[in-house]
C-alpha positions in Angstrom: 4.4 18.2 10.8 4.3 16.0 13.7 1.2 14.2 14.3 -0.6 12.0 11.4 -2.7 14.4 10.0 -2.3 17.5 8.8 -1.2 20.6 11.2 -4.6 21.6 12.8 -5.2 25.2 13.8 -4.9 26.3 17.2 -7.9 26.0 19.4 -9.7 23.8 17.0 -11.3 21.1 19.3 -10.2 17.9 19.6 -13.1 15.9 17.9 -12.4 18.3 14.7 -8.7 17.0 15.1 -10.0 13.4 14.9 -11.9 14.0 12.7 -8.8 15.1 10.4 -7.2 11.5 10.5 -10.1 10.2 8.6 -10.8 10.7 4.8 -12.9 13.3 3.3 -14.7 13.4 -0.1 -13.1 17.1 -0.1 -10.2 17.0 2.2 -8.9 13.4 0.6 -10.9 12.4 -2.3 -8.6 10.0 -3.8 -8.3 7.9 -0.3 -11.7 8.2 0.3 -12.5 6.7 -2.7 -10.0 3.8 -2.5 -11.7 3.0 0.6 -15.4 3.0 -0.5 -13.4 1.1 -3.7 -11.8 -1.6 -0.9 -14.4 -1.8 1.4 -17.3 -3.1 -1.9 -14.6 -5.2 -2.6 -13.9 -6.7 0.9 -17.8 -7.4 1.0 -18.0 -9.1 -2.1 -15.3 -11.8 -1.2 -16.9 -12.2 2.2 -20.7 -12.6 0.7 -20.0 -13.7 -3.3 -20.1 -17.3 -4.1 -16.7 -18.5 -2.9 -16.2 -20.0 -6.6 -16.9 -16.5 -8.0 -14.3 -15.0 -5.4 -11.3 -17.4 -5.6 -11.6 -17.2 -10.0 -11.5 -12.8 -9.8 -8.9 -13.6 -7.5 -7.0 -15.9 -9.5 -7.3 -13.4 -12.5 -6.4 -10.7 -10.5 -3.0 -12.1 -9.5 0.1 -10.6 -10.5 2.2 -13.5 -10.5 4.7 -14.5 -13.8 2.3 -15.7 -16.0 -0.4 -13.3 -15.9 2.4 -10.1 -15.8 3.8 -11.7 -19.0 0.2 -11.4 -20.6 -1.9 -9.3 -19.4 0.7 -7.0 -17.0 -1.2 -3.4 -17.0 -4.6 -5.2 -16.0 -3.6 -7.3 -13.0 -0.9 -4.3 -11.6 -4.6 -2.5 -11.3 -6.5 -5.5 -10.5 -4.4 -6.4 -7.8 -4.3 -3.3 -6.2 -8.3 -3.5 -5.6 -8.3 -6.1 -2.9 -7.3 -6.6 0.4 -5.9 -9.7 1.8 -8.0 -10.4 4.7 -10.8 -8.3 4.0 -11.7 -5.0 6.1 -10.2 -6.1 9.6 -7.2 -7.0 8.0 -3.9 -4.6 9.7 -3.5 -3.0 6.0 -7.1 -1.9 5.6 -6.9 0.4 9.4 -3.3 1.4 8.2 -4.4 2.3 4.8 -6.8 4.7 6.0 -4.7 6.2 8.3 -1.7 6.4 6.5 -2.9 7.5 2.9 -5.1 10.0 4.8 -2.0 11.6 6.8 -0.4 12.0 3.6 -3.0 12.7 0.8 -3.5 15.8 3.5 0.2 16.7 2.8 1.0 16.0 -0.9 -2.5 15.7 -2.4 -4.3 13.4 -4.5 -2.4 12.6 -7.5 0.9 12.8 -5.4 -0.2 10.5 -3.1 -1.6 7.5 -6.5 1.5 8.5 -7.4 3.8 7.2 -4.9 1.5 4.4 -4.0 1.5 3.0 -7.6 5.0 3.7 -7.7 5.7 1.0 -4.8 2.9 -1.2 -5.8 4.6 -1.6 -9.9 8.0 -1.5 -8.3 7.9 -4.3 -5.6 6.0 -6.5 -7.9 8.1 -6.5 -10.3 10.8 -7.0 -8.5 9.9 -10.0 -6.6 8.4 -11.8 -9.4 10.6 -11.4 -12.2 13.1 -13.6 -10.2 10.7 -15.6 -10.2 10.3 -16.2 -13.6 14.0 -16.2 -14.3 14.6 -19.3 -11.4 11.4 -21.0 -13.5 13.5 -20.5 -16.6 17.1 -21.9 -15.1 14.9 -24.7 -13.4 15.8 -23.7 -10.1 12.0 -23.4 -9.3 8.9 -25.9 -10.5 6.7 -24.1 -13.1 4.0 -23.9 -10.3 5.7 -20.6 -9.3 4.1 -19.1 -12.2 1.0 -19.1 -10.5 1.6 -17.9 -7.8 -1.6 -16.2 -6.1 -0.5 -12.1 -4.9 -2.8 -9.6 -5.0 -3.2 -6.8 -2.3 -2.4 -3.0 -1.5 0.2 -3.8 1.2 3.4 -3.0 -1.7 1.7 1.0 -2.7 0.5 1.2 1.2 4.5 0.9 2.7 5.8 2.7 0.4 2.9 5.9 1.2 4.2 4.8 4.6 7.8 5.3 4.0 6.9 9.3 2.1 5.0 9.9 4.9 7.5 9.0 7.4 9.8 11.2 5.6 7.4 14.2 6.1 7.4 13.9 10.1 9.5 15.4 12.5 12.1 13.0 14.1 9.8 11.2 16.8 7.0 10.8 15.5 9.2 9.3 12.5 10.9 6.9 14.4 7.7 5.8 16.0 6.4 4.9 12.3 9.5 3.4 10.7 10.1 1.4 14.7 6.8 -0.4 14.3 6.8 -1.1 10.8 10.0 -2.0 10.6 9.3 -4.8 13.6 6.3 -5.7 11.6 8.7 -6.8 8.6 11.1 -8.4 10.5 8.7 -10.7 11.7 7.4 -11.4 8.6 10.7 -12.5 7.1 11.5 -14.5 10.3 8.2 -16.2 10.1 9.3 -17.0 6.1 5.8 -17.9 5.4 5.2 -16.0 2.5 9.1 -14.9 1.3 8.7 -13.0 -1.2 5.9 -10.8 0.2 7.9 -10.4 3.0 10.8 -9.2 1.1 8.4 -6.6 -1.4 7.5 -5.1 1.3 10.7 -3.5 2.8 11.5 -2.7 -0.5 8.4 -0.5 -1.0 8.7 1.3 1.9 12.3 1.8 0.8 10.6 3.5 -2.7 8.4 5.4 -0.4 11.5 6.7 1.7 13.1 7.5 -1.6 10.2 9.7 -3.0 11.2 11.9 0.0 12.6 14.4 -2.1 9.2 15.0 -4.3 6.8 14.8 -1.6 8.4 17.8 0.2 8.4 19.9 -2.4 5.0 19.1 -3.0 4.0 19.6 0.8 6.2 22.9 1.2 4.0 24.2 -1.6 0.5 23.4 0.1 1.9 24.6 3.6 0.2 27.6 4.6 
């Protein structure tokens, strides 16, 4: 299992093998319905009125106040929007990762792992949150903290699926995402994002054991 998609047959022509690194509504149903899922909702905070976009937002937001509430309805809210729309990095990595691995795993093992590092790294960046709030070591702003996005469930599908490739193509993955990170914590713009999202691609790494079982058993 070396390239991105799933082992192709030999002599199958190289637009068919292409073709394999997209999503299918019968090859990857559940990433192909993400997409079309992302993609409406990408439109609608590019055409909506701006008012309309920034309050779904707002409500969407997993940050302390809203977990403490209403926790099971933004973890899925959140996980319908992309931060920066459809030419954002994460949408053309979602695709290609979630593809690569939803061909390997399947469906539900694939929503598995990706709500697995979405839950995961949200909780465990904002529940320090709200215990600094509590101690007074952070303003009671940081309760409101706007984070919504698919970057926490997307590294850690990139972490099982790096676990599924054969060494180069594995250090290739990990290499550039990991460079990726590191300049997000140097650039300390947005710290606890930056810090979520090694830690979901550690999950996904972790999941390693799972998701080969799981691909052994739909390998020809």
């Amino acid at each position: 299992m070396c390239n991105l998609g799933a082992p192709a047959a030999r002599g199958t022509s190289p637009w068919r093998r292409l073709a394999r690194l997209l999503p299918t509504p019968t090859g990857t149903p559940f990433t192909f319905g993400y997409a079309l899922v992302l993609i409406a909702t990408s439109l609608f905070t590019a055409y909506a009125d701006p008012g309309t976009v920034a309050a779904l937002l707002r409500d969407s937001s997993t940050d302390v106040a809203h977990l403490a509430h209403n926790r099971l309805l933004v973890l899925v809210a959140s996980a319908l929007w992309v931060a920066g729309g459809p030419a954002s990095p994460y949408t053309v990595m979602f695709v290609f990762v979630l593809t690569a691995l939803e061909r390997r795993v399947g469906g539900q093992r694939t929503a598995g792992v990706f709500l697995f590092g979405h839950v995961t790294a949200t909780l465990a960046t904002e529940i320090p949150v709200g215990l600094s709030v509590a101690a007074g070591r952070l303003p009671d702003s940081s309760l409101h903290r706007l984070d919504y996005g698919i970057s926490f469930g997307l590294m850690a599908c990139t972490g099982a699926l790096a676990v599924l490739l054969s060494p180069p193509p594995r250090t290739v993955l990990l290499g550039a995402v990991s460079l990726v990170l590191l300049h997000d914590l140097l650039a300390f713009e947005d710290p606890l994002t930056a810090w979520g999202h090694p830690l979901a691609l550690l999950v996904g790494i972790a999941c390693g054991p799972a998701v080969r079982r799981r691909a052994a058993a739909r390998a020809p």
